[in-house]
C-alpha positions as a printed Julia matrix, in Angstrom:
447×3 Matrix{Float64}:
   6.14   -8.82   37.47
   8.2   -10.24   34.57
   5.58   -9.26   32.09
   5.62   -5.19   33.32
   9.32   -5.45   33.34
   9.28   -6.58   29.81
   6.87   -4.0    28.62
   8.17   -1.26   30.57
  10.13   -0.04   27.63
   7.6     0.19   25.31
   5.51    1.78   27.98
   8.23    4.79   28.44
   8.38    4.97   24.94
   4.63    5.59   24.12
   4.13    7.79   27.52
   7.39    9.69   25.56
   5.24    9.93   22.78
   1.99   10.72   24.13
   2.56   13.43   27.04
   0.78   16.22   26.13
   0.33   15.02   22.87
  -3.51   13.95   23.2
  -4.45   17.24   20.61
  -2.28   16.04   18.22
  -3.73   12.73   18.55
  -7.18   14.21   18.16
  -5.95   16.52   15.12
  -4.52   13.65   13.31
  -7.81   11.28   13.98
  -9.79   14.05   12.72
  -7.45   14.41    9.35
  -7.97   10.37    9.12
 -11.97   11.14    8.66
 -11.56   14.22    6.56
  -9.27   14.89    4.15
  -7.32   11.6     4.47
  -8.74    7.79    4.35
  -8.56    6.11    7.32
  -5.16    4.08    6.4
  -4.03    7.87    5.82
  -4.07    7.94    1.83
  -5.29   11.35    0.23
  -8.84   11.25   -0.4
  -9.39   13.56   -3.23
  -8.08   12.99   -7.14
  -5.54   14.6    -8.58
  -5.63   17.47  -10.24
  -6.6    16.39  -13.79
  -9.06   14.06  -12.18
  -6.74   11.27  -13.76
  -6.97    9.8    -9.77
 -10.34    9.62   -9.03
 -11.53   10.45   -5.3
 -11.02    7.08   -2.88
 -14.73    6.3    -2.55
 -14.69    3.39   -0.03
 -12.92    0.77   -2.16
 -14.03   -2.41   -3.54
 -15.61   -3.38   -1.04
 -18.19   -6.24   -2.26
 -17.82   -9.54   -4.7
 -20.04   -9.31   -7.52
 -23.45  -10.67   -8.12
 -23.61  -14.03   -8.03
 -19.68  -14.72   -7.59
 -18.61  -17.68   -5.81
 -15.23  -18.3    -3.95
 -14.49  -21.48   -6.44
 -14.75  -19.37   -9.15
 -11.16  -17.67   -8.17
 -11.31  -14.11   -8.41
 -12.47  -12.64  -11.97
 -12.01   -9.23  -12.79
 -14.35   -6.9   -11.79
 -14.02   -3.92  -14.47
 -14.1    -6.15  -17.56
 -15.6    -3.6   -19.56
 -12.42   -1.37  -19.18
  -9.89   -0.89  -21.77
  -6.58    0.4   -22.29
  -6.48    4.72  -22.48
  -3.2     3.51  -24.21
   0.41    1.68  -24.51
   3.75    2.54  -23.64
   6.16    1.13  -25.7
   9.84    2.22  -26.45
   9.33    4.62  -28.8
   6.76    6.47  -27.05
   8.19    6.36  -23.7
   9.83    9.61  -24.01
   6.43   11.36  -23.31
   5.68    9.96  -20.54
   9.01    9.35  -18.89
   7.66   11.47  -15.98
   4.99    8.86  -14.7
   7.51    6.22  -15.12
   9.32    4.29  -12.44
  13.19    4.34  -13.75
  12.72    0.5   -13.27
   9.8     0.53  -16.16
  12.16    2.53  -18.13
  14.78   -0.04  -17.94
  12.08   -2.43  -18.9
  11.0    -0.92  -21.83
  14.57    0.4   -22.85
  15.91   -2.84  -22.77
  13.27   -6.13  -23.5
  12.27   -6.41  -26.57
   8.32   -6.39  -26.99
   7.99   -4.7   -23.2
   4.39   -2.67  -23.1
   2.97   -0.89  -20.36
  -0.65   -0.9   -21.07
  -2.21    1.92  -18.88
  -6.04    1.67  -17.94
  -8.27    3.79  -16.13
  -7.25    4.42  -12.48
  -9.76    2.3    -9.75
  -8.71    3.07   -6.56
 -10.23   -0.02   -5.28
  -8.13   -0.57   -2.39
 -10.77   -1.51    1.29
 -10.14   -2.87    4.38
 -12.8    -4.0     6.85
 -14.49   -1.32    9.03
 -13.55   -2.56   12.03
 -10.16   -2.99   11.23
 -10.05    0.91    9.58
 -11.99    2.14   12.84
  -8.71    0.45   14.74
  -5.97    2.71   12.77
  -8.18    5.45   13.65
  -8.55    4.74   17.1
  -4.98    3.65   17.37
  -3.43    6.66   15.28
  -0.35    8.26   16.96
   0.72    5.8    19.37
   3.1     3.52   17.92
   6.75    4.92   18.1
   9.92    3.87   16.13
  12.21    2.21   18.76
  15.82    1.95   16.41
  14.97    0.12   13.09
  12.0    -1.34   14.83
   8.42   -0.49   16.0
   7.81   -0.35   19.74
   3.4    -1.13   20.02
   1.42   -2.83   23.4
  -0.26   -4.41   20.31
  -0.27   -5.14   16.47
  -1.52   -2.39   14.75
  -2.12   -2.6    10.81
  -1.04    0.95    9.99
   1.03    2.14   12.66
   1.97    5.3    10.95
  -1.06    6.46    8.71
   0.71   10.13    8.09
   4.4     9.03    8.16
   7.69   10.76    8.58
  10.09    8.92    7.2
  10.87    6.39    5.15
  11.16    3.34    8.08
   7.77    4.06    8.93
   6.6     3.78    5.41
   8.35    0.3     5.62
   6.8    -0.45    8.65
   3.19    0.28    7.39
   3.93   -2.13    4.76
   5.4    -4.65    6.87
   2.2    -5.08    9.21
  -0.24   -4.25    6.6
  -3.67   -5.92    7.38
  -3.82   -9.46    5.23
  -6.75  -10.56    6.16
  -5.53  -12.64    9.31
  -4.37  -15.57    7.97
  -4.45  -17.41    4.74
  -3.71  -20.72    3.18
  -2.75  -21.08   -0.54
  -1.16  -23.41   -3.35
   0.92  -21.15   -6.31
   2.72  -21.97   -9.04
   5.98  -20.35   -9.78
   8.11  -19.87  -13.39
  11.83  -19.21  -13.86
  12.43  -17.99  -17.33
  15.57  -18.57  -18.51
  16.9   -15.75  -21.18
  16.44  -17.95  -23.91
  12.56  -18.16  -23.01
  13.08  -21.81  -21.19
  10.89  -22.51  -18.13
   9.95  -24.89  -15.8
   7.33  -24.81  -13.04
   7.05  -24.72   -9.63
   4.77  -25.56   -7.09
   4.22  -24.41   -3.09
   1.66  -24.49   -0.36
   1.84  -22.74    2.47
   0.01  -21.31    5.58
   0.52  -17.83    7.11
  -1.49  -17.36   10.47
  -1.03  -13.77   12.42
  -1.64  -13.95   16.05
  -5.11  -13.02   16.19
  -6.03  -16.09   14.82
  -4.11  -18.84   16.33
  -5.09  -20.99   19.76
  -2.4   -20.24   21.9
  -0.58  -16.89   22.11
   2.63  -16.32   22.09
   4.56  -12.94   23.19
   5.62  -10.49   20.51
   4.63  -12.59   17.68
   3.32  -11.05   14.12
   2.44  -14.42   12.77
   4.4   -18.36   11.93
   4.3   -19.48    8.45
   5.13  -22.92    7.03
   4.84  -23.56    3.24
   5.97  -26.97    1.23
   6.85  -27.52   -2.5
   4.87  -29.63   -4.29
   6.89  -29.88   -7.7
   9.44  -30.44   -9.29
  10.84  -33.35   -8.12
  14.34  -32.01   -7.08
  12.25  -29.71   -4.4
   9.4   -32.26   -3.95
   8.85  -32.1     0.21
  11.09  -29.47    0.78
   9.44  -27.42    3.86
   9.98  -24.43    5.89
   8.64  -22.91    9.35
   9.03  -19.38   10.27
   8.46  -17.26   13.4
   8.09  -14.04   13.03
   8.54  -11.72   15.69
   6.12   -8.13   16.22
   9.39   -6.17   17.6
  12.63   -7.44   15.81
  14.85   -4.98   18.07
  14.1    -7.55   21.24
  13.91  -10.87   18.84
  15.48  -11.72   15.78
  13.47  -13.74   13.24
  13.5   -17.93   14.11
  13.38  -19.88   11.01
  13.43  -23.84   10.28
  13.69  -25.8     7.11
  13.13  -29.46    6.52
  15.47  -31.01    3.69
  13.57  -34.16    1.79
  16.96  -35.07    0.59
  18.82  -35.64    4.16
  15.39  -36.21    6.22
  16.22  -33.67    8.93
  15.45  -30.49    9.98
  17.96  -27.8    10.99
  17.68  -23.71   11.47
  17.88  -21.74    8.54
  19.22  -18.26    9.13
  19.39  -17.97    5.16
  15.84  -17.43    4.81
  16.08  -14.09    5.42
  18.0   -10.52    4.0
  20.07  -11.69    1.05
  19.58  -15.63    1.73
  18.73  -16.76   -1.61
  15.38  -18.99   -1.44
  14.69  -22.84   -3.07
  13.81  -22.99   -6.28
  14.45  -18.78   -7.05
  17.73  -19.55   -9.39
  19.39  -16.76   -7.22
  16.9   -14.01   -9.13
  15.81  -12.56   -5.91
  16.66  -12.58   -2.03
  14.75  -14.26    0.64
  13.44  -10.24    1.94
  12.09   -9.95   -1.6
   9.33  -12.47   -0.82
   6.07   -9.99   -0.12
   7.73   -7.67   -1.63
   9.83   -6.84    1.3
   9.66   -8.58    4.35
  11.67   -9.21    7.83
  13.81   -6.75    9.99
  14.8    -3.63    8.23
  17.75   -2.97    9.72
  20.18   -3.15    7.32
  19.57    0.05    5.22
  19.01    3.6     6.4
  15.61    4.43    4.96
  15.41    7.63    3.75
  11.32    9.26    2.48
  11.83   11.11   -0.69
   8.24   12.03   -0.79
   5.28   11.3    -3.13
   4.99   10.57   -6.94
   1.91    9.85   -9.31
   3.33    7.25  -10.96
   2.2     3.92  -13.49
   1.72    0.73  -11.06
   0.53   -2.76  -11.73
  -2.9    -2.43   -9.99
  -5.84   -4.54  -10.54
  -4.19   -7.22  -12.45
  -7.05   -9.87  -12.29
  -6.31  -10.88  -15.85
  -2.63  -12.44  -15.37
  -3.34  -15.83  -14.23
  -7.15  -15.99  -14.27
  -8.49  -19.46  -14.41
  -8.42  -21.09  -17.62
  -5.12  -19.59  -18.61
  -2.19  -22.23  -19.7
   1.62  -21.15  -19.45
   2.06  -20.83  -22.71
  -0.45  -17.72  -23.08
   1.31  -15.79  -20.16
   5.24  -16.53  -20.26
   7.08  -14.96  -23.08
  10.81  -14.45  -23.64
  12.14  -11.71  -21.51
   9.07  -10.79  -19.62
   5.27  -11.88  -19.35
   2.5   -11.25  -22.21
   1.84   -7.31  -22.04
  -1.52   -8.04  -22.98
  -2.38   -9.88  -19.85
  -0.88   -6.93  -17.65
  -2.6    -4.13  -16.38
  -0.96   -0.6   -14.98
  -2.96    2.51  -13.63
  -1.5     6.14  -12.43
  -1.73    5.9    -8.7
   0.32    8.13   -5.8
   2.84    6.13   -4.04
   5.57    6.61   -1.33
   8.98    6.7    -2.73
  11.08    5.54   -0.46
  14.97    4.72   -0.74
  17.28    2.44    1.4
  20.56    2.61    1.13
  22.95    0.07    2.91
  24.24    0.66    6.46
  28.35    0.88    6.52
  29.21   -2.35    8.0
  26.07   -4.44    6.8
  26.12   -6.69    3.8
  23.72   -7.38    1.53
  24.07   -8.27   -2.44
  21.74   -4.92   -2.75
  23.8    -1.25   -2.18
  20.38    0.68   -2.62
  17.07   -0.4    -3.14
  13.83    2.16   -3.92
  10.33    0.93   -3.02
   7.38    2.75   -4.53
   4.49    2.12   -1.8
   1.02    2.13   -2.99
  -1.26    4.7    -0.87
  -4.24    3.49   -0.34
  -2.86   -0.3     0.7
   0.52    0.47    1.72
   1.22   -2.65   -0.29
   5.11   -1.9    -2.5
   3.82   -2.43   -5.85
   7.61   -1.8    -7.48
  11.12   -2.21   -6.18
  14.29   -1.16   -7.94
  17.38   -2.75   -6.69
  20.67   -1.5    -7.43
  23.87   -3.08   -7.05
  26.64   -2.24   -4.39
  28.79   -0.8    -7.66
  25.58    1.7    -8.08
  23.57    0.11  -11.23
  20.06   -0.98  -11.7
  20.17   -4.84  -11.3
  16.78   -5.52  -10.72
  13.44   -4.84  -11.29
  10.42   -6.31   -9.37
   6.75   -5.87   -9.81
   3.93   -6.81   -7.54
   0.19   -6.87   -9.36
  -1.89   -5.87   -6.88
  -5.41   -6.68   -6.41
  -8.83   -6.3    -3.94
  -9.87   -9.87   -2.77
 -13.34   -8.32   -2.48
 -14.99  -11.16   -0.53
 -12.8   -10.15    2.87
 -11.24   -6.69    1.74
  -8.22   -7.21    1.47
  -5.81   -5.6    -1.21
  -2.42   -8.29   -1.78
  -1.13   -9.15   -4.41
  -1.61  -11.63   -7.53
   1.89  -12.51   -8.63
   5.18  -10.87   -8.13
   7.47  -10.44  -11.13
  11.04  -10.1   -10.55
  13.14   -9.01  -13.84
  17.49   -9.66  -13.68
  18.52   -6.88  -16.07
  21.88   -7.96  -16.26
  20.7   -11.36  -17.35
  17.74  -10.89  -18.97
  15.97  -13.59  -17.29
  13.11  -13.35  -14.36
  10.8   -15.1   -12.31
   7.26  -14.99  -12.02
   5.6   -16.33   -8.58
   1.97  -16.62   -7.02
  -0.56  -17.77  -10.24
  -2.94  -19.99   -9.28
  -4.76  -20.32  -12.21
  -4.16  -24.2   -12.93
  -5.38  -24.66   -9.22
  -8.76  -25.63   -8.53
  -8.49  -24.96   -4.58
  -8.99  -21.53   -3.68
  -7.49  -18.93   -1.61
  -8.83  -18.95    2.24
  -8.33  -15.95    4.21
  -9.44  -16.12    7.92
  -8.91  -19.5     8.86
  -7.22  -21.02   12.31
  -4.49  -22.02   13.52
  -2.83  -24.37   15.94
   0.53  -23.52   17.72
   1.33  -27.5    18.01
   1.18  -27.46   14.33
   4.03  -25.16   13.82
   7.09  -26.49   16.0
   9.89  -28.22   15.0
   8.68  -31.2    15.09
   5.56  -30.47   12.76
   7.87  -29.13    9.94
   9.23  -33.16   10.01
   5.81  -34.3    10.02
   4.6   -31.92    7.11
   7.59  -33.3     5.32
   7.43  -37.06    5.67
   3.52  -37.17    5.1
């Protein structure tokens, strides 16, 4: 009896939804194998065929590729169609995000190297039959999403901006995955040091026990620099943060204890990140949005980092990808994609260092590729950029680093490389629920 009673309003919110609305259903399943993909991107090009058609993705690894190898890029034979630089970003200022104009306007040496578009973006085909088969029941309940069960695109033709965010909130990631990254903060002067972090991220569908209205517990551990060495955290994440907020745990190596840690999360300002981005700015975005009144301004062919397999591919030492003020241009790689421009602009009575942030959402991955986060005075503070790439062995588009630019200071902070790493990426494994309580955030800290 508890268990209807705490479903019931979920259950009056999707019979809401759905009475009488079983054509609709129908019409928009039918657009989702016709003129749309099945995570609802457009499938056609663009007009001067500069988008290509969405042909299935990348979908496969190629010939002979093995998962030690990391992940090499798959198109080496392409080359840039050309450069932006500051003095020729005046002609194409209309394909530009105003955060890559601020980029180019004001670091010296900033290129955005523009290749041909490869819309390689796949999920798996049972998860893709699922949005189809689930499209049109998931309904906004407040700031949050009321489901009987996670969905990876709960809003493949979306309305508004909050269900843009949503889309890219529960994004399919492959399930789980375990990783070790290195991370740079680079200092304006072109100082750096490195860090390092592990850390585990299992959804429900893949761990032992389950647990209700969970999206997935994470626990990740730094591995360098000294001054961090040990340092661990646990989160839980809830599926509907309207009925649960977010529970989160750190273990200090310093004082030997654990204690809740309602900083990691909004504007909390993580380890290690020398206060150049927020604790919601991990993943892009990430955690309730209910702070900001989301607002859909559309969609825009814009330039995107997208298929950046080159930045951090094995063999690759610091030196050859950290420069002063930004990364090596040569190593990046942007492509004209359509994304979902969506703005957020802070509630009255909510705080957060941000007054209005703008996400530009990639279509065919619903992955934010960009954010450009303004100040509560109104200015462009920050810039941060999110290289996206397929992991073709389990089809699943994420992302290679994450590049967050401080305008005002003219430092930033470059996170996820892996290329001085010899263990790989694992997507898909299993996890315990004992191994991520309390108590085994102390263990994983003392070991």
């Amino acid at each position: 009896m508890n268990a209807v009673l705490r479903w019931l309003p979920v259950l009056l919110l999707v019979a809401v939804r759905c009475w009488g609305a079983e054509p609709q259903r129908g019409e928009l399943q039918s657009r989702l194998n016709s003129e749309l993909t099945p995570v609802g991107a457009q499938r056609s090009g663009n007009a001067d065929g500069s988008i290509p058609p969405w042909t299935g993705g990348l979908s496969t690894a190629p010939p002979g590729w093995q998962v030690q190898q990391g992940y090499p890029d798959p198109y080496p034979q392409d080359r840039p169609l050309f450069t932006i630089t500051r003095d020729t970003l005046q002609s194409q200022r209309a394909r530009l995000t105003p955060g890559l104009v601020a980029l180019l306007e004001q670091v010296a040496g900033y290129a955005v190297p523009v290749y041909p578009t490869r819309r390689s973006a796949a999920l798996p085909k049972a998860v893709a039959d699922d949005v189809v088969a689930q499209a049109g029941i998931a309904v906004l309940d407040g700031s949050g999403v009321a489901m009987k069960q996670y969905q990876a695109v709960p809003f493949p033709v979306p309305q508004t901006g909050l269900e843009v965010v949503w889309n890219h909130l529960l994004r399919y990631l492959g399930g789980s995955m375990e990783r070790s990254t290195h991370a740079f903060p680079v200092r304006p002067n072109g100082d750096y040091y490195r860090i390092g972090f592990h850390s585990r991220r299992i959804y429900e569908s893949q761990m032992d026990k389950k647990t209700d209205n969970r999206l997935f517990v994470t626990m990740g551990e730094y591995t360098e620099p000294a001054t961090l060495l040990g340092t661990t955290f646990l989160v839980h994440e809830p599926l509907d943060q309207v009925r649960e907020p977010r529970k989160a745990w750190i273990y200090n190596a310093g004082m030997r204890r654990v204690r809740r840690a309602p900083d990691l999360g909004f504007d909390g300002i993580p380890d290690g990140s020398e206060g150049m981005f927020t604790a919601d700015q991990i993943d892009a975005y990430n955690g309730s949005p209910e702070r900001y009144d989301w607002t859909l301004q559309g969609k825009q062919e814009v330039y995107v980092p997208y298929n950046c397999y080159r930045l951090g591919s094995p063999g690759q030492k610091d030196e050859d990808i950290l420069r002063r003020g930004s990364v090596n241009p040569a190593l990046m790689r942007y492509e004209l994609h359509r994304v979902w421009v969506v703005e957020g602009r802070l509630k009255a009575g909510q705080s957060h260092i941000y007054g209005k942030r703008v996400f530009f959402v990639d279509e065919d991955s619903w992955s934010i590729l960009e954010e450009d986060a303004y100040s509560t005075r109104g200015d462009l503070w920050r810039v941060a950029l999110h290289g996206l790439v397929q992991f073709y062995d389990v089809q699943v588009p994420w992302y290679r680093f994450s590049l967050y630019h401080d305008l005002q200071s003219g430092s930033y902070f470059l996170a996820g490389l892996d290329n001085g790493i010899d263990a790989a990426i694992r997507f898909g494994i299993r996890g315990h629920l004992a191994d991520f309580q309390p108590d085994a955030l102390r263990r994983a800290g003392t070991h």
